[in-house]
C-alpha positions in Angstrom: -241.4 39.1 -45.5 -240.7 35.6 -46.2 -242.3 33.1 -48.6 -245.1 30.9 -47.3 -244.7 27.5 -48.5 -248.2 26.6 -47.3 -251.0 27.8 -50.6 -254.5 28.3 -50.5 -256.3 24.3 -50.1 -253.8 22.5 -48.4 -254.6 20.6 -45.6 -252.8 21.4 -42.8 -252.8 20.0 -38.9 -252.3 22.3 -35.5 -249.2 21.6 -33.7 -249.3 24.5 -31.2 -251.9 26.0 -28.9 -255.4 26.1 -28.3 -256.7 23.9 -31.4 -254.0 21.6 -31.6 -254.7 18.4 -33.5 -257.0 20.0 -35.5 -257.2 19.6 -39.2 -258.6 21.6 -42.4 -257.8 23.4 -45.5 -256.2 26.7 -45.9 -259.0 28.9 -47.3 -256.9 32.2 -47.7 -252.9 33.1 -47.2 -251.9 36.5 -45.9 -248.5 36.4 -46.9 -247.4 40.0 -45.9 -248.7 39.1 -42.1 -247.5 35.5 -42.2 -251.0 33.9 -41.2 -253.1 31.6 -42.6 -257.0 31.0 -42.5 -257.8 27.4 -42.1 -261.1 26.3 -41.9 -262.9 25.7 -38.4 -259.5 26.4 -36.8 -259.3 29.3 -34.3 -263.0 30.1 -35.1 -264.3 33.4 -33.1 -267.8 34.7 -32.2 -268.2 38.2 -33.6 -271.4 40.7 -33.5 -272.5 41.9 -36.9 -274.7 44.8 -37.4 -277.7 44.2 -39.5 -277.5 46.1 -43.2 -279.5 45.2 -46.3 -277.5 42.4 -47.6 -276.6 40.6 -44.1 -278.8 39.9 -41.0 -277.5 40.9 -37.9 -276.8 38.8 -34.9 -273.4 36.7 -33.8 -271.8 34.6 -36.0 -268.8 32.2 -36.1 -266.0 33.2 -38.2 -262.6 31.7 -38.5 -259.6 34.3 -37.6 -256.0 34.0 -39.0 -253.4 32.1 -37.5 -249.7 32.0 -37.5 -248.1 30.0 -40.4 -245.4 28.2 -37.7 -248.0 26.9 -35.7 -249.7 24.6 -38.8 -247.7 22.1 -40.0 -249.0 20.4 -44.0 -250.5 16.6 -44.0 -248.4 14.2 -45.2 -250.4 12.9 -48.4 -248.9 9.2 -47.8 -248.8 8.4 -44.1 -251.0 11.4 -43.3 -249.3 13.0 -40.2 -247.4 16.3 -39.8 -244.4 17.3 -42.7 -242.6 19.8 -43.7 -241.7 21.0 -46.9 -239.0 21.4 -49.3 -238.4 21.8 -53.2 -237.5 20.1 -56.0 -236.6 20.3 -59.8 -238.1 18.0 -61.8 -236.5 16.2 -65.0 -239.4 18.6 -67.1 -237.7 21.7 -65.1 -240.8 22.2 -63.0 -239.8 23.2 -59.7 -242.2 21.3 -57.5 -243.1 21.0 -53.3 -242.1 17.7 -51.7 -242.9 16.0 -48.1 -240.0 16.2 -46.4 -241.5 12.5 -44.2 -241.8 10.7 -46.9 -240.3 12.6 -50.3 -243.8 12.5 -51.7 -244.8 15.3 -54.6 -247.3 17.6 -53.1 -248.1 19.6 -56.2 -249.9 17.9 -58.9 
């Protein structure tokens, strides 16, 4: 199981198949499967049975997708990076862009 190095709200862009170009924010990380859910990508249509909380009917929910096919935003030029580490002078060990060496973590 490797590490993700993509966290819950990042925004992230599609590189690879059918929602490609899209863009959104990581709503949930499933490490031990190596998916992400990002928000109105790979959305699917699935029938819910009515109980007492919940009404029945089909909805629109997203499904997870694979962690290589997202790629994080760049927060200076804003296209597709990827992402590397670095120790600060504090000793915080921080996420960078790799496009543009720009600090992702606040």
């Amino acid at each position: 199981m490797a590490k993700l190095k993509i966290k819950k709200g990042d925004r992230v862009v599609v590189i690879t198949g059918r929602d490609k170009g899209k863009r959104g924010e990581v709503l949930r990380a499933i490490p031990k499967e190596n998916r992400l859910i990002v928000q109105g990508v790979n959305v699917v249509k699935r029938h819910q049975r009515q109980t007492q909380a919940t009404e029945g009917g089909i909805i629109e929910k997203e499904s997870p997708i694979d962690v290589s096919n997202v790629a994080h935003i760049d927060p200076k030029t804003g296209g597709p990076t990827r992402i590397g580490y670095k120790v600060l002078d504090d000793g915080r060990k921080v996420r960078i862009a790799r496009r543009s060496g720009e600090v992702i973590d606040k």
